[in-house]
Each structure stands twice: as C-alpha cells, then as structure tokens.
TISE-658040 format. One line per field, with one value per residue: residue number from 1; residue in one letter; x, y negated, z of N, C-alpha, C in turn. Coordinates in steps of 0.02 Angstrom, whole numbers, plus 50000, padded with zeros to 5 digits. Layout:
N
pos: (NUM | ...)
code: (A | ...)
nc1: (X | ...)
nc2: (Y | ...)
nc3: (Z | ...)
cac1: (X | ...)
cac2: (Y | ...)
cac3: (Z | ...)
cc1: (X | ...)
cc2: (Y | ...)
cc3: (Z | ...)
END
This chain:
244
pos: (1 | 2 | 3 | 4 | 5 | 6 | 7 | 8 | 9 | 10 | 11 | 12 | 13 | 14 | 15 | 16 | 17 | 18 | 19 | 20 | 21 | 22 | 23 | 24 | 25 | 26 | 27 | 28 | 29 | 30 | 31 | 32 | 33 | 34 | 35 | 36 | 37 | 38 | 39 | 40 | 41 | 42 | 43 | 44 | 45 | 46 | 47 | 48 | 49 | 50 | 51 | 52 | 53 | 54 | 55 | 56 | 57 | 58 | 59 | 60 | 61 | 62 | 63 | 64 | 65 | 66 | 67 | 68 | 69 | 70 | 71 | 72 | 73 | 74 | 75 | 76 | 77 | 78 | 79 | 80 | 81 | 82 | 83 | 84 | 85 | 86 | 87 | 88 | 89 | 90 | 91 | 92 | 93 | 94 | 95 | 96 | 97 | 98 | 99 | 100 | 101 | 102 | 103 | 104 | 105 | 106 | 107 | 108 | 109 | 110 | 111 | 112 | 113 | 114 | 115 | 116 | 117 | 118 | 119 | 120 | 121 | 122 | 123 | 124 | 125 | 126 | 127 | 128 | 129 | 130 | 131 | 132 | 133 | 134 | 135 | 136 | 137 | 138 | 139 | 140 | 141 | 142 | 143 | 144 | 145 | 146 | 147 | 148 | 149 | 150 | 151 | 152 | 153 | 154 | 155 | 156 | 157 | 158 | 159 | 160 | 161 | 162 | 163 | 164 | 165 | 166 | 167 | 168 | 169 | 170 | 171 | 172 | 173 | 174 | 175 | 176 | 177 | 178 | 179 | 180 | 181 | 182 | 183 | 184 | 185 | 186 | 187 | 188 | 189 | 190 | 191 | 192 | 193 | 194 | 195 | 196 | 197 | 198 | 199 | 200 | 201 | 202 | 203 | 204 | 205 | 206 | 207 | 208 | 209 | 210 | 211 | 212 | 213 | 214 | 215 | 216 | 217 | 218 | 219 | 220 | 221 | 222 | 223 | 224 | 225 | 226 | 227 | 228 | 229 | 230 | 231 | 232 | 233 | 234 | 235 | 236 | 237 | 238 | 239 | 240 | 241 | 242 | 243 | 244)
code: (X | X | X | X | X | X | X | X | X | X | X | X | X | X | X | X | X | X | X | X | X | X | X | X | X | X | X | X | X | X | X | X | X | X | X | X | X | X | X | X | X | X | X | X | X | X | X | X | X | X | X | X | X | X | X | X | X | X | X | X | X | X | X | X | X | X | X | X | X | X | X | X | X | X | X | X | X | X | X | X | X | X | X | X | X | X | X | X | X | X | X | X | X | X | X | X | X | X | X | X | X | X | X | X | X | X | X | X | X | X | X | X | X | X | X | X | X | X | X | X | X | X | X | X | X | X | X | X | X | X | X | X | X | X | X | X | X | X | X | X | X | X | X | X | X | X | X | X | X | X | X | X | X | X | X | X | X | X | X | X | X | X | X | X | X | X | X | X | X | X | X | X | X | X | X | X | X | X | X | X | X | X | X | X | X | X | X | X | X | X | X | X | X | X | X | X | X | X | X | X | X | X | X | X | X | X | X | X | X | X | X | X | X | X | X | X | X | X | X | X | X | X | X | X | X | X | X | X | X | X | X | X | X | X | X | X | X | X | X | X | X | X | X | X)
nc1: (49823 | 49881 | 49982 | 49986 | 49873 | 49791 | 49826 | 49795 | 49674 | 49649 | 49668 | 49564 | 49468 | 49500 | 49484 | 49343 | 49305 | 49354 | 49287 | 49117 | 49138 | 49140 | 49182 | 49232 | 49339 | 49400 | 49377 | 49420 | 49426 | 49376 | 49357 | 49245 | 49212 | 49173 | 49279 | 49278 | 49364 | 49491 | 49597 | 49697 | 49751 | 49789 | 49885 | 49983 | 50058 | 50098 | 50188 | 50153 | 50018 | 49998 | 50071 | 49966 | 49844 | 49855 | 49902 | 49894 | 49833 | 49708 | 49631 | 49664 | 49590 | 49466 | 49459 | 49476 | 49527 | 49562 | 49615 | 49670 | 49723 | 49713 | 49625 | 49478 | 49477 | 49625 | 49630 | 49552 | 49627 | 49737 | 49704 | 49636 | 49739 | 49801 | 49720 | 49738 | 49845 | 49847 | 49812 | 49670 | 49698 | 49654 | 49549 | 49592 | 49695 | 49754 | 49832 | 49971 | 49993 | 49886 | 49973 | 50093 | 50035 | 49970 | 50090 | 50153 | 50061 | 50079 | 50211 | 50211 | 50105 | 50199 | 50207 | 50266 | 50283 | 50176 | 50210 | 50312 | 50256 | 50190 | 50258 | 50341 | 50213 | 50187 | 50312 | 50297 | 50167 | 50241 | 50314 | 50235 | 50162 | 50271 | 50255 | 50174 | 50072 | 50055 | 50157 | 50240 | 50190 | 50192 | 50316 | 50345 | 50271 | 50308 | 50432 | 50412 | 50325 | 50415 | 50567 | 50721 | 50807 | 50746 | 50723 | 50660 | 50535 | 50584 | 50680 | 50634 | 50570 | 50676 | 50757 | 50650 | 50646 | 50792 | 50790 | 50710 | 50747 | 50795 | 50681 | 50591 | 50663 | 50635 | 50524 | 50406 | 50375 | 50434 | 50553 | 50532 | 50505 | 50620 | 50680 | 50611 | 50618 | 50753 | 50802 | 50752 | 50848 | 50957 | 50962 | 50946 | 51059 | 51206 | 51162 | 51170 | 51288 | 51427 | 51582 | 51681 | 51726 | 51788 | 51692 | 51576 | 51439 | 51453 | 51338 | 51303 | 51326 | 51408 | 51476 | 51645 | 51653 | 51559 | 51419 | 51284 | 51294 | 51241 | 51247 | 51240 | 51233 | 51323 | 51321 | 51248 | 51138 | 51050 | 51050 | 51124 | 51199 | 51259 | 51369 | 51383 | 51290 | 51160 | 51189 | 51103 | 50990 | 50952 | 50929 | 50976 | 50904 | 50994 | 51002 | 50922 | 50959 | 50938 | 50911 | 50805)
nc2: (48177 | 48330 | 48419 | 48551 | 48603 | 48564 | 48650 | 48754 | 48728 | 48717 | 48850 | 48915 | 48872 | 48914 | 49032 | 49039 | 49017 | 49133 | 49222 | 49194 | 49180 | 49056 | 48948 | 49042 | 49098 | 49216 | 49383 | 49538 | 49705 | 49881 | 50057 | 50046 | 49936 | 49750 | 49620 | 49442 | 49330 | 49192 | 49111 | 49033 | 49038 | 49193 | 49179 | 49091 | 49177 | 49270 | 49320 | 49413 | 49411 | 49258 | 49278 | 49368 | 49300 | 49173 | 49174 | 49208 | 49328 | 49483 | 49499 | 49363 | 49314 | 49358 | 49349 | 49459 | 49583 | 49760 | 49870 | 50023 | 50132 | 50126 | 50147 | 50061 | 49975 | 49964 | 49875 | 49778 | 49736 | 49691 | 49573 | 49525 | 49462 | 49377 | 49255 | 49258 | 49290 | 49396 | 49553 | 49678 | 49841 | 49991 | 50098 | 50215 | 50362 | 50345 | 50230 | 50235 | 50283 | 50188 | 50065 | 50097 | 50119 | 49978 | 49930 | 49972 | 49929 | 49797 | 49803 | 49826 | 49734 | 49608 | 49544 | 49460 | 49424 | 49513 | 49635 | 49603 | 49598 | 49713 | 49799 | 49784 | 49800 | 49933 | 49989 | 49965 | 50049 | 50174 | 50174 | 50191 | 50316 | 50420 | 50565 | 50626 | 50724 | 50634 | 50565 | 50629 | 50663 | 50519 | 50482 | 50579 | 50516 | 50400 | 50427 | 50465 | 50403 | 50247 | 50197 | 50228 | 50125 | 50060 | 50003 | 49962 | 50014 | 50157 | 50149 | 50116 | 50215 | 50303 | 50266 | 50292 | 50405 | 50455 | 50404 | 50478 | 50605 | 50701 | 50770 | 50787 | 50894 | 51024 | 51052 | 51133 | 51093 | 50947 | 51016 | 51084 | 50979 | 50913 | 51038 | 51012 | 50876 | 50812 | 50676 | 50613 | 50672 | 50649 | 50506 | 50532 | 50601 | 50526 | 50432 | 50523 | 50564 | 50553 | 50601 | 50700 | 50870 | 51010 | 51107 | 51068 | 50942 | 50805 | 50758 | 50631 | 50666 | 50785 | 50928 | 50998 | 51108 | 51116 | 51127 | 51061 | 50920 | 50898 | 50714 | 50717 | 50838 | 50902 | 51045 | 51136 | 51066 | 51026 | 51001 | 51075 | 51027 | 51099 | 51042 | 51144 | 51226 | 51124 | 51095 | 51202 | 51167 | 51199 | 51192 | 51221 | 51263 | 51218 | 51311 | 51238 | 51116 | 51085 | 50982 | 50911)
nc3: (50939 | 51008 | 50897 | 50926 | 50968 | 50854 | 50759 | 50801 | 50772 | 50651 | 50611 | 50682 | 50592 | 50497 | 50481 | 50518 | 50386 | 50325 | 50374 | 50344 | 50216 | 50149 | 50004 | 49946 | 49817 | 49729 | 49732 | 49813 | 49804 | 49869 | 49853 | 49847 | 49932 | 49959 | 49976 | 49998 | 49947 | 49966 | 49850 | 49886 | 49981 | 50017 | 49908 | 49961 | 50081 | 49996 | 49854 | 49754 | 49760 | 49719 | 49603 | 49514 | 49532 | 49476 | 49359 | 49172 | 49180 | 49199 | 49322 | 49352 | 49275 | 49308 | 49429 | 49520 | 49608 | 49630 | 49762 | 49774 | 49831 | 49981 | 50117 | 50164 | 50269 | 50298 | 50190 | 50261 | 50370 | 50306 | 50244 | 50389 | 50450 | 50343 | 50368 | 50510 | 50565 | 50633 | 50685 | 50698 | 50806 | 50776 | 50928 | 50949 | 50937 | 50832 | 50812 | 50763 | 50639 | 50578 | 50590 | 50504 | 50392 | 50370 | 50352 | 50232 | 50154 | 50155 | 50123 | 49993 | 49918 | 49960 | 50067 | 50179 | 50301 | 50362 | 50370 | 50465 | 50580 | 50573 | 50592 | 50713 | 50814 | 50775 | 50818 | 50959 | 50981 | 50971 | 51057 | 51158 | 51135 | 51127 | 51167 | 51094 | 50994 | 50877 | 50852 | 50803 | 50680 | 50630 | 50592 | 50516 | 50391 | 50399 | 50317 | 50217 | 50148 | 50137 | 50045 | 50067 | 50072 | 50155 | 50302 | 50415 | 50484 | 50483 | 50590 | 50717 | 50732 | 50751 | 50858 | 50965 | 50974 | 50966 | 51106 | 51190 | 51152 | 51242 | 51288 | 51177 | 51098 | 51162 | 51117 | 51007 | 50907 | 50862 | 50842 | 50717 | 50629 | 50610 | 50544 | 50420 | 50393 | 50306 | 50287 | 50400 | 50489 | 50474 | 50488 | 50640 | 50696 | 50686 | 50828 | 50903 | 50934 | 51021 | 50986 | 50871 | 50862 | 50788 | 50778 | 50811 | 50863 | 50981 | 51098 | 51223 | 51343 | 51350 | 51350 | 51335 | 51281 | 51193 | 51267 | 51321 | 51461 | 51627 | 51692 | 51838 | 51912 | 51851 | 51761 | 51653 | 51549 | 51452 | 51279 | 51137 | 50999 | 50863 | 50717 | 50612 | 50615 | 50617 | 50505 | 50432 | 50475 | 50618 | 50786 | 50959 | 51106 | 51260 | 51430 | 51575 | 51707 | 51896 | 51912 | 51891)
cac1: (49808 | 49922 | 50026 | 49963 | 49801 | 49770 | 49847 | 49739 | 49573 | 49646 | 49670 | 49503 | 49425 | 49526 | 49465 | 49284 | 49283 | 49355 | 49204 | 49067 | 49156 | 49138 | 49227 | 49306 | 49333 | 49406 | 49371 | 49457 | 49373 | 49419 | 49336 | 49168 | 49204 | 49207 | 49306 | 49279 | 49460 | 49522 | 49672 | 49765 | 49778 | 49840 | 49935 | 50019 | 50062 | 50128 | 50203 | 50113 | 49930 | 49996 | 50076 | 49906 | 49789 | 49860 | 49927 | 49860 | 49822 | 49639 | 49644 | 49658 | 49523 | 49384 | 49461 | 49457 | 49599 | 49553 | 49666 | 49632 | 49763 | 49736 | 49576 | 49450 | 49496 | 49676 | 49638 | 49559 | 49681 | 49774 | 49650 | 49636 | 49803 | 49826 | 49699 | 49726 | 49913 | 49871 | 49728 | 49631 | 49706 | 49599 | 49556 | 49587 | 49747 | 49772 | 49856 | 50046 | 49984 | 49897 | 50022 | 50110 | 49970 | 49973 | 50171 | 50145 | 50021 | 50148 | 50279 | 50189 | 50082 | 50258 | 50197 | 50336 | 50251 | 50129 | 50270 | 50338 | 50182 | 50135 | 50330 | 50312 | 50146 | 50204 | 50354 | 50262 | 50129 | 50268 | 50357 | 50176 | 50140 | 50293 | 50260 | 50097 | 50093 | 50045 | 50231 | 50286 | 50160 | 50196 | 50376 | 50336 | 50229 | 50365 | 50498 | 50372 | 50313 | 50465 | 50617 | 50799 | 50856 | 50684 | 50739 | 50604 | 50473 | 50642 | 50744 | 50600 | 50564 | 50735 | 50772 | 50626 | 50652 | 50840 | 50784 | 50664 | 50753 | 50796 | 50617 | 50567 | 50686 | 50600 | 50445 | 50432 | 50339 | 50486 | 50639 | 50503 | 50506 | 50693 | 50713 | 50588 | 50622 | 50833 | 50823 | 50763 | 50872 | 51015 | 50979 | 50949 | 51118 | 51248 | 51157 | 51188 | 51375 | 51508 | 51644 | 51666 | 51776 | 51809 | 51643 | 51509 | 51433 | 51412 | 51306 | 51339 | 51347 | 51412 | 51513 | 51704 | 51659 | 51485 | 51360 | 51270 | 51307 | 51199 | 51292 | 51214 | 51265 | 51391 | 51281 | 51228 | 51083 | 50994 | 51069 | 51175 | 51193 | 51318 | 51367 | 51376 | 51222 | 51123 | 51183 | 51063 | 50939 | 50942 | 50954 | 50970 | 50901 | 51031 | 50976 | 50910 | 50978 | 50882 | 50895 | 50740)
cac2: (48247 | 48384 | 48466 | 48630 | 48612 | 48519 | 48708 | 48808 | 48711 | 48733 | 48918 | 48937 | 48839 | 48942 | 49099 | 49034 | 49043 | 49189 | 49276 | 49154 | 49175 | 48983 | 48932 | 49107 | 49090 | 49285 | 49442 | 49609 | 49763 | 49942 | 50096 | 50021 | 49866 | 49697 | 49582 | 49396 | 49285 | 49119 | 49114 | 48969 | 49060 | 49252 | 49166 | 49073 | 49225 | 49325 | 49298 | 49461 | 49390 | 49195 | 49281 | 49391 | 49263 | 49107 | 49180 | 49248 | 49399 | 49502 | 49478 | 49291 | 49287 | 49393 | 49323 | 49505 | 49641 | 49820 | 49899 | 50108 | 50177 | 50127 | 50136 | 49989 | 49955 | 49937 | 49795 | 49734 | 49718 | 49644 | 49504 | 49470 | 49453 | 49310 | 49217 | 49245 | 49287 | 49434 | 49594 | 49715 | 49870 | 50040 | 50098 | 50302 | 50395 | 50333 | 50166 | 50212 | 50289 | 50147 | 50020 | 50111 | 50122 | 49917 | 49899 | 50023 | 49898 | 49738 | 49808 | 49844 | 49669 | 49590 | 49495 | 49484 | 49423 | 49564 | 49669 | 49611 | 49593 | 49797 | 49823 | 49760 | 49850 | 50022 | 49992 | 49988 | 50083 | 50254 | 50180 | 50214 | 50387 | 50472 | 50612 | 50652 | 50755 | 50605 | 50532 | 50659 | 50649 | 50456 | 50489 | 50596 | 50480 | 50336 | 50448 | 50508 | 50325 | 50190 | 50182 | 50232 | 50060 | 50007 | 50030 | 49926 | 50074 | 50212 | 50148 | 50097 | 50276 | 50336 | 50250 | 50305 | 50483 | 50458 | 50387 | 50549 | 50658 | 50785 | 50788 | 50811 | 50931 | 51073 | 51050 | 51189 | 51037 | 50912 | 51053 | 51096 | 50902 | 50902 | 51063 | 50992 | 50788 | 50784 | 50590 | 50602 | 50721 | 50629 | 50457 | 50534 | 50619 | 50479 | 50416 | 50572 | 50581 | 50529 | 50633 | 50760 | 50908 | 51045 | 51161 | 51028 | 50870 | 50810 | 50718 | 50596 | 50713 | 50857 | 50975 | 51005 | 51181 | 51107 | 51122 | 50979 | 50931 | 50851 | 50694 | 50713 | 50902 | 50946 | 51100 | 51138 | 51037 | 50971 | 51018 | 51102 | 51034 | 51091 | 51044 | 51215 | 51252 | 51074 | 51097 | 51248 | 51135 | 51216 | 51133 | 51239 | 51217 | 51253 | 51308 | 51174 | 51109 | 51084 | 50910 | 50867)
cac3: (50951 | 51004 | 50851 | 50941 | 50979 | 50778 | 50715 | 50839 | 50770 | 50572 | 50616 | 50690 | 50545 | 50444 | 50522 | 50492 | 50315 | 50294 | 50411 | 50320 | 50143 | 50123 | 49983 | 49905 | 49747 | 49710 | 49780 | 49823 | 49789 | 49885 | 49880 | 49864 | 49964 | 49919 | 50019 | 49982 | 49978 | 49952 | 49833 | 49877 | 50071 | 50006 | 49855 | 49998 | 50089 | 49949 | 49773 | 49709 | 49739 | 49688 | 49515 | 49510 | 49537 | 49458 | 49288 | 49156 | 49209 | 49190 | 49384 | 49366 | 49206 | 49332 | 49490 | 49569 | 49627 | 49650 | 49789 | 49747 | 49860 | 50026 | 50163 | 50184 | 50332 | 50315 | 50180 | 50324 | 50416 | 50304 | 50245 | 50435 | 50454 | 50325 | 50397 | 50577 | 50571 | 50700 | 50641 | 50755 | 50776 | 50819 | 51002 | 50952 | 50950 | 50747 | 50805 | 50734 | 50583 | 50561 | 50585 | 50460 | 50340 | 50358 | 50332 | 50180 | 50092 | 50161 | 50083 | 49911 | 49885 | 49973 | 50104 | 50224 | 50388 | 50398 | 50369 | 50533 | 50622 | 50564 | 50611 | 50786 | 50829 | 50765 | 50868 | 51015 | 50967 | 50975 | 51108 | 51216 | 51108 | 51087 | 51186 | 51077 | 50908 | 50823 | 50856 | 50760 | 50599 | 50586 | 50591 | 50437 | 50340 | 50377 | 50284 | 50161 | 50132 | 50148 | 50040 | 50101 | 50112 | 50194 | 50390 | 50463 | 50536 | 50519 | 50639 | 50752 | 50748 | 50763 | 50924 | 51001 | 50961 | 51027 | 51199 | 51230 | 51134 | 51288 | 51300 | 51116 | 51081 | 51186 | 51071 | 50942 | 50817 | 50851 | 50790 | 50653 | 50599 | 50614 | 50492 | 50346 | 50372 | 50307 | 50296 | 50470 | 50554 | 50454 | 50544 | 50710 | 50702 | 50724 | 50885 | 50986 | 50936 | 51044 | 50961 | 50839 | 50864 | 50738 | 50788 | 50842 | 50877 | 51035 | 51146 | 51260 | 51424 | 51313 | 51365 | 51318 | 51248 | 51159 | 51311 | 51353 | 51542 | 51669 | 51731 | 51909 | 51951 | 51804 | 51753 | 51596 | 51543 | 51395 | 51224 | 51122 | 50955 | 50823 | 50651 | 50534 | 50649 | 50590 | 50416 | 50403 | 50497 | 50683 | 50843 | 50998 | 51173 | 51329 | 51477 | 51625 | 51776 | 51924 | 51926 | 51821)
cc1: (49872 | 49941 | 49989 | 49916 | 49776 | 49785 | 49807 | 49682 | 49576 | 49655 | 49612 | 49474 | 49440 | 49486 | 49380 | 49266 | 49308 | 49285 | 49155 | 49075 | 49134 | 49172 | 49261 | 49283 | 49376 | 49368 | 49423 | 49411 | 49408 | 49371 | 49258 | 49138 | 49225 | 49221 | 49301 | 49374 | 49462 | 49602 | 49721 | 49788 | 49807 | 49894 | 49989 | 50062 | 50138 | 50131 | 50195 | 50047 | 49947 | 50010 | 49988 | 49864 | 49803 | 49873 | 49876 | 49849 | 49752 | 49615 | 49634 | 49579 | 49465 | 49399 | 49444 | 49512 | 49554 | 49625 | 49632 | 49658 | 49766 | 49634 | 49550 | 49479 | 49580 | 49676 | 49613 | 49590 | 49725 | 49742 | 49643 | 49716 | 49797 | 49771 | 49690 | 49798 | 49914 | 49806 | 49734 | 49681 | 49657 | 49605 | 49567 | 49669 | 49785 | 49822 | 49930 | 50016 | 49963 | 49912 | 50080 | 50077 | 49991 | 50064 | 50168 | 50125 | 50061 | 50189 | 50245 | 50176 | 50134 | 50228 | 50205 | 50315 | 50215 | 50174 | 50285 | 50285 | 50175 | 50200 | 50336 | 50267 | 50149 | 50270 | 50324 | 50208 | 50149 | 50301 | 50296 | 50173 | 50175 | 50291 | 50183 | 50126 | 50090 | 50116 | 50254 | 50249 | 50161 | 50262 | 50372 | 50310 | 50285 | 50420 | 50469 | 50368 | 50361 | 50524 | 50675 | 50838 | 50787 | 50695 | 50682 | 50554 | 50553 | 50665 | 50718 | 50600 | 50640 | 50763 | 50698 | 50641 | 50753 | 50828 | 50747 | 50688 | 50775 | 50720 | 50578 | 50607 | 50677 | 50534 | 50472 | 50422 | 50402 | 50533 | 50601 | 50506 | 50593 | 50719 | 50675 | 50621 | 50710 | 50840 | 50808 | 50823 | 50956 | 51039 | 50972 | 51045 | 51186 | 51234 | 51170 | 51256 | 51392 | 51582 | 51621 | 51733 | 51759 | 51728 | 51582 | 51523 | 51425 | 51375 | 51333 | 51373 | 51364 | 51481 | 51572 | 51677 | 51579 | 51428 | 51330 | 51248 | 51278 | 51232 | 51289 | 51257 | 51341 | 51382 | 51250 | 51162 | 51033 | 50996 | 51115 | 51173 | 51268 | 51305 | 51372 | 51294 | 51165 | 51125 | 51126 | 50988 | 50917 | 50950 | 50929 | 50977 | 50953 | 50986 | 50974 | 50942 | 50919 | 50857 | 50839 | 50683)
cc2: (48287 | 48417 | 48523 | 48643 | 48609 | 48608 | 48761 | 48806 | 48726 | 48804 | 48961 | 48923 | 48916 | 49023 | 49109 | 49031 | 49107 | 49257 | 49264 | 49187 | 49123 | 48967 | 48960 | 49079 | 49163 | 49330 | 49517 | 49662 | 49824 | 49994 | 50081 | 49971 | 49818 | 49641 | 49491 | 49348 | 49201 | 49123 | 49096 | 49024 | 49139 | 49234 | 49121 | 49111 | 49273 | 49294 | 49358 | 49443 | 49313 | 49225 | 49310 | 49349 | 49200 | 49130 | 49218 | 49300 | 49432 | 49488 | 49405 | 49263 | 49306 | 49368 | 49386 | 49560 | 49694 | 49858 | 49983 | 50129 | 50160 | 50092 | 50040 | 49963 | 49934 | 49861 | 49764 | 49716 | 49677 | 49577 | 49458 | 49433 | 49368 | 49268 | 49189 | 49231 | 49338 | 49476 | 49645 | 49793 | 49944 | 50066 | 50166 | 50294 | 50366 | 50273 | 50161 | 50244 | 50243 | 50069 | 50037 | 50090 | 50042 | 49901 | 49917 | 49956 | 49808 | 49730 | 49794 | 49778 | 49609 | 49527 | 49507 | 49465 | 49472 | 49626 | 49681 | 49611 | 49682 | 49828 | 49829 | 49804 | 49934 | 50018 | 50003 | 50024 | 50172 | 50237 | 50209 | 50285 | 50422 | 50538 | 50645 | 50668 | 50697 | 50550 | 50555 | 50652 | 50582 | 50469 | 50530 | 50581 | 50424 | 50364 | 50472 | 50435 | 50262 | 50233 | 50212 | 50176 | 50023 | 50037 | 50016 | 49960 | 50149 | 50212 | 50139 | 50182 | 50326 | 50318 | 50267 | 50368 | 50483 | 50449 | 50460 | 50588 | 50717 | 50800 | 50829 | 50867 | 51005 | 51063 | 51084 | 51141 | 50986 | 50952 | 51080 | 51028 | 50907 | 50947 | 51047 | 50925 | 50791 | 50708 | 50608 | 50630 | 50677 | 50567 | 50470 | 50551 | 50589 | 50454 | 50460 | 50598 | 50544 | 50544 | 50688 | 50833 | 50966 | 51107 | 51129 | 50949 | 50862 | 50761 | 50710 | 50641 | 50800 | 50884 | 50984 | 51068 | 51182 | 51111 | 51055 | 50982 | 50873 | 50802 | 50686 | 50801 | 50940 | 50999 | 51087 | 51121 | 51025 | 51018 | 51033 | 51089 | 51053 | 51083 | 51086 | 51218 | 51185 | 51074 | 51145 | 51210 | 51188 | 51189 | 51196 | 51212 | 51253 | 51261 | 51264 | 51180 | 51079 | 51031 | 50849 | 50901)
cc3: (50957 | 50932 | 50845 | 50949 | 50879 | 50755 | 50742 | 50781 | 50683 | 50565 | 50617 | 50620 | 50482 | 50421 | 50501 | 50429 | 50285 | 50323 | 50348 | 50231 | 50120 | 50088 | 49966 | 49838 | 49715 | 49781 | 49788 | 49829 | 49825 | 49915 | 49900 | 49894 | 49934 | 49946 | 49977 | 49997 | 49938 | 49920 | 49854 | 49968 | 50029 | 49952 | 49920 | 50052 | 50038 | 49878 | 49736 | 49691 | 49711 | 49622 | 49491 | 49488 | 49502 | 49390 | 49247 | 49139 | 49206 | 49260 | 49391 | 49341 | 49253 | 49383 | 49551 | 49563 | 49640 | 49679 | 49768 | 49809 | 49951 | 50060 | 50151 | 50238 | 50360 | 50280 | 50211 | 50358 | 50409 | 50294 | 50330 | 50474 | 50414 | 50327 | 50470 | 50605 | 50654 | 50648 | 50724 | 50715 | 50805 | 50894 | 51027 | 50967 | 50888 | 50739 | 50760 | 50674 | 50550 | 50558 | 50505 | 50374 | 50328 | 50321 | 50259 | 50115 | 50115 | 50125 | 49996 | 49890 | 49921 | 50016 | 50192 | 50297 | 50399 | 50385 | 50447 | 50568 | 50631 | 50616 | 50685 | 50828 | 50840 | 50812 | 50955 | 51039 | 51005 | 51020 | 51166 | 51210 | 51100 | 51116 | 51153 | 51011 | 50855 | 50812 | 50783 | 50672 | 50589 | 50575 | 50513 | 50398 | 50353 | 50324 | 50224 | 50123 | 50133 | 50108 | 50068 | 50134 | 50151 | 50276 | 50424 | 50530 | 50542 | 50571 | 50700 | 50789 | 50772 | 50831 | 50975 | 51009 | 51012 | 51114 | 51230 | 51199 | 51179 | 51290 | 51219 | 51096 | 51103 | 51153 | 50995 | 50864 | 50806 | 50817 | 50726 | 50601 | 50567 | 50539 | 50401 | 50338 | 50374 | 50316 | 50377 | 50540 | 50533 | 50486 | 50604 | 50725 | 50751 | 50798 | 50942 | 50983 | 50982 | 51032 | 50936 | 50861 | 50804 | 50718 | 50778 | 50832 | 50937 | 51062 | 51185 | 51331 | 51380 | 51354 | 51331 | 51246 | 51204 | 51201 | 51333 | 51433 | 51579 | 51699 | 51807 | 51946 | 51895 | 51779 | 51690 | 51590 | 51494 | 51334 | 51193 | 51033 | 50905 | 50734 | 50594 | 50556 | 50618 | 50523 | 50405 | 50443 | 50568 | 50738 | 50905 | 51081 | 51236 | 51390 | 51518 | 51665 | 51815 | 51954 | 51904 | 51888)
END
C-alpha cells in the first residue's frame, strides 16, 4: 500500500470516530455543549490536555474539561482540527476574527499546529479583507489578545496594514486605531522609515522637507508622517496627485 494513501484512510478513520464518538473516553464541556474526545489523540496534540487528562488531576478522575472562555464553535474548530489537521471556517464577514479567536485558544491549551494552521488562515483571511472595518477590529483584538513577544497574528497584521497603508490612512477608523492601539502604531512605525532626520519620519517616497512624493510625477502624494506629531498619536494626510 501507498504510505499516502494508508495515512489518508487512518485520517478518514480517524475523522470517523470523532463524528460517531466511537470510542471517547472524555469529554469537553462549553457553554452548554458537550463535545465527546479521545485522549490519547488531543493528549497527542498538546501537553496541556496529556498533563490534564493523564495525571491526577479532577479532570483526569471525571475524564471532562470545561472550556468557559471561548464560543462553541471555536472549540469546534479546534477539536476538528486535531482530528482532521484542517477545521471549517465561517462563510460571513467574521472569518479573521475568527481565526484569531482559534489562535487565542492554540496558544492557551498550547497546541502548536493549530496555532499555525489559525496563523495561516487569518493571514489570508486580512490579506482578502483589509479594506473592510473588520480589518481593523481584528487588528485590535490581536493586540488586545496576544502577548508582546507573541508575533505570530501581529506581524501578519502589520504587513498587511503596511502594504495598503496609503489607502488606510485616509480612513477616519484606521488614524482612530492608530491613536488608541500604541503597540500597534509602534510596530507599524519602523516599516515606513527610510531615514530619520531631526523633525520626522519618513516614508519611502518622502519628501526632503517631510512630504510624501509620488514616484511617478514627483508631486506631493500620500503622507506626511512626523515624529513629535506621532508621539501625541497623529498622522496627517497630504494632499493627492493625480496619478491614482
């Protein structure tokens, strides 16, 4: 037999008891739901549900977890995750929030593939949406929710926000983001330097005298950011050129 096919058919199989609930021997509880599981598969996964579930723990003695803090439907997501090693994600507008939402509860019960999996998803999720408000409210639940040294969904977000930022930066909700979220405005920062001089920061097509300059006509274009002016959390827009 194929290697690859033999891992398909133990995937599927795999897949079928977690539908069926053949063979759980705990459960997960959330918010009124009660998810059937197989230890030896999330203790394999993660060394929060193997200490959980194998030691003795009240958790081990009843053979049942109560998540409190997070939607049914995301521990769905994750449950199908460590049995499918992929989960469904919704078909609304909600998709980067929740991708987030999933990394959120990754990070917590430390189970580092659905981590990258949620990581991934939400990455492309805001690379489709960022011109929608809901760019901007995951961008503030990643900085609300993740760590300082947790980059994973930041930086995802931070390079998307650089690539459109002439665009976002004429949005009254984006320079409203900018003057509440300091972690955020702190990692966008460095990417739109190219040099500092004594007044400002500038951007790449910036201007000698702080204007930011169109590299097609040489005309004042995009943005004008400076550094006394960002310390108080401001970001002003220059007038267009007529090359857009």
């Amino acid at each position: 037999m194929n290697p690859s096919q033999g891992l398909d058919d133990f995937l599927l199989s795999l897949e079928r008891h977690y539908i069926s609930g053949e063979f759980a021997d705990a459960v997960i509880t959330c918010k009124g739901h009660v998810f059937n599981i197989h230890r030896v598969v999330l203790s394999a996964h993660s060394k929060y549900f193997a200490e959980a579930l194998g030691g003795n723990w009240k958790e081990s003695i009843e053979r049942k977890i109560e998540i409190k803090d997070f939607d049914p439907i995301i521990v769905q997501a994750m449950l199908c995750f460590v049995y499918t090693f992929d989960y469904n994600e919704p078909s609304d507008d909600q998709s980067m929030l929740f991708h987030a939402e999933v990394y959120k509860l990754a990070d917590i019960y430390d189970i580092p593939a659905l981590k990258e999996c949620s990581k991934n998803k939400f990455a492309s999720a805001i690379n489709a949406g960022w011109n929608t408000v809901d760019f901007l409210y995951a961008i503030s639940e990643v900085y609300k929710n993740t760590p300082l040294e947790d980059r994973g969904l930041r930086d995802s977000a931070v390079a998307v926000a650089r690539k459109h930022i002439n665009t976002l930066i004429e949005h009254d909700d984006f320079s409203r983001l900018l003057r509440k979220n300091a972690d955020f405005s702190a990692d966008l920062i460095p990417f739109l330097c190219v040099g500092t001089s004594g007044h400002g920061i500038q951007h790449p097509h910036a201007h000698p005298h702080g204007e930011d300059v169109c590299p097609n006509c040489l005309q004042r274009k995009r943005i004008l950011l400076s550094a006394h002016q960002f310390g108080a959390a401001t970001l002003n827009a220059a007038p267009r050129c007529h090359c857009e």
